[in-house]
N, C-alpha and C positions, 0 to 999 in steps of 0.2 A: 387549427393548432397542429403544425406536426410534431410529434411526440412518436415515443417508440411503441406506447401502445396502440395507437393511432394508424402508424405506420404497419405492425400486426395484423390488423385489420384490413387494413387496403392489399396487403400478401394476400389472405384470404380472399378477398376480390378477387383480385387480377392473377388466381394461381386456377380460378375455375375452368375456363377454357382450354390452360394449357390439362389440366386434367382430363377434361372432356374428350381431347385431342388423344393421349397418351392411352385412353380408356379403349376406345374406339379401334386400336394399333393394334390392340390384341398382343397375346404373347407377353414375351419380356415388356412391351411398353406398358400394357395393363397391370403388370409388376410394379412401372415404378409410378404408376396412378395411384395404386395404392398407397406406395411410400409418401407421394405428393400430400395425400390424402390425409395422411395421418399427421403429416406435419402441419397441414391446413388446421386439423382441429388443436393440435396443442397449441397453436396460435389463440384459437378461441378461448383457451383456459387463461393463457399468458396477458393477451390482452389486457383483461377486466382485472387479473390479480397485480400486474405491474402498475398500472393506473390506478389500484389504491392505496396500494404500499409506497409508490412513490409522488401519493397525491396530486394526480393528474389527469385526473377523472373530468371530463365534460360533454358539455350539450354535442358535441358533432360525434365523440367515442359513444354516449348512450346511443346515440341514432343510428349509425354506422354500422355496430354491433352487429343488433338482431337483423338489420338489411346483409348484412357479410352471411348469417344463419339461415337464412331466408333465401339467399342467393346458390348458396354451398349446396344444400339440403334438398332446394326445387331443382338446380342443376343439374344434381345428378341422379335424382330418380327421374328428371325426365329423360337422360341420355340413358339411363339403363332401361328404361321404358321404351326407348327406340331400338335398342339392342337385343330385347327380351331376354333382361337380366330380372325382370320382375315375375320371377316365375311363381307358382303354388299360391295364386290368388292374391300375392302381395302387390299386383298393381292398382287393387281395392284399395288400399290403405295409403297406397301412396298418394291416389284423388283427394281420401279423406284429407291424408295430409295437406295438400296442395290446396284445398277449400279453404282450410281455417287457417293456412299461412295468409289467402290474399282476403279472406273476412279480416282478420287480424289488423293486416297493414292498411285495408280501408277506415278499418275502426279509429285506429291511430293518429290518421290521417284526418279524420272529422275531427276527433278530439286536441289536435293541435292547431284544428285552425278556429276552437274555442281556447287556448293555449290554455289548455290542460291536457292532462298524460295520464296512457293507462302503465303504472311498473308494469316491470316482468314481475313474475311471482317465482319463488322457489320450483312450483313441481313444474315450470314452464321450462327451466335451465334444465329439468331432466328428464323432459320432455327429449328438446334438442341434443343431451347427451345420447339417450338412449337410440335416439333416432341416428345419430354419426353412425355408435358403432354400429346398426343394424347395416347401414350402409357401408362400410366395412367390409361387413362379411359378404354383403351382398356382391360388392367387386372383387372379391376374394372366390365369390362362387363362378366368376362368368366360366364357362366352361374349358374354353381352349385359352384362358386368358391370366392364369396362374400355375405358378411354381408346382405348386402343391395340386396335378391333377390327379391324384389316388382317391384326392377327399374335396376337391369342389364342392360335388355335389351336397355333401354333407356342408362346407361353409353356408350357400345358398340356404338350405332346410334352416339353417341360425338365423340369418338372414331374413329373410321371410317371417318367421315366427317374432324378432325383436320389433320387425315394422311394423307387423299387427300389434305386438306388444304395446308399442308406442302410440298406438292407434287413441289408448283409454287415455292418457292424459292429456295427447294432442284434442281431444273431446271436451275435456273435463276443465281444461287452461280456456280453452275458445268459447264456450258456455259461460265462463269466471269471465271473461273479459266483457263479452256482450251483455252480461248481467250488469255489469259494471258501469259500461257505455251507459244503457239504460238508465240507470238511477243515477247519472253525472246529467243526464241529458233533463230527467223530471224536474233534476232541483230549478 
């Protein structure tokens, strides 16, 4: 179905790379990664709220979705993980992250080919919230790669601490889900 929320989501896709790209430039281009960046995620908000306001919510937007979050999310802590933008221990958190994103979409993936489905849950959407903006800040801190070099360092220090932040419910959703799988799988 193309639709515009549809279509949202596939931006989000196919805007990773060139982000990637823009990140990596350093300077003014890590400037407009950013700007990329933040347009990528208010696609993620717009997405899901236009598709239920204008009732056009379906099986390929569910699916799509959390793969566009999943794609956004692992992309770019693993480019800022090449770049050693993951400083102050946060490329701890980003493994974490990166574990229960692909537990996750394996679980999913068994569970759809018993065509059943695990939702998202609520603290999973803010899960993925909180984890953007950590990444945010986190490309906001690359050193020689923002506007704002007085206080990188300080974005970074934010940074760092929202992804660990994020660490507790990216734990807490993945535990919920494979608890889940589990007693889907007994019955």
């Amino acid at each position: 179905m193309i639709n515009l929320p549809n279509l949202l989501t596939l931006f989000r896709i196919l805007v990773i790379p060139v982000l990637i790209a823009c990140l990596a430039g350093g300077g003014l281009w890590a400037d407009l990664a950013f700007l990329l960046y933040v347009g990528a995620c208010v696609t993620d908000y717009l997405d899901g709220a236009l598709a239920r306001k204008q009732g056009l919510t379906s099986d390929l937007g569910r699916m799509m979705d959390p793969i566009a979050d999943k794609l956004l999310v692992g992309g770019l802590l693993l480019a800022l993980a090449g770049m050693g933008g993951l400083r102050f221990c946060s490329l701890y958190a980003a493994i974490l992250i990166m574990l229960r994103e692909i537990m996750i979409s394996g679980l999913r993936e068994y569970m759809a080919s018993r065509n059943e489905m695990i939702p998202s849950t609520r603290l999973a959407k803010w899960k993925t919230g909180v984890q953007m903006v950590a990444i945010g800040f986190l490309i906001l801190g690359q050193g020689d790669s923002s506007s704002f070099h007085d206080v990188t360092w300080c974005f970074g220090v934010i940074g760092a601490a929202l992804l660990w932040l994020s660490v507790i419910p990216t734990l807490l959703t993945g535990t919920e889900y494979l608890r889940a799988t589990v007693a889907q799988i007994r019955r």
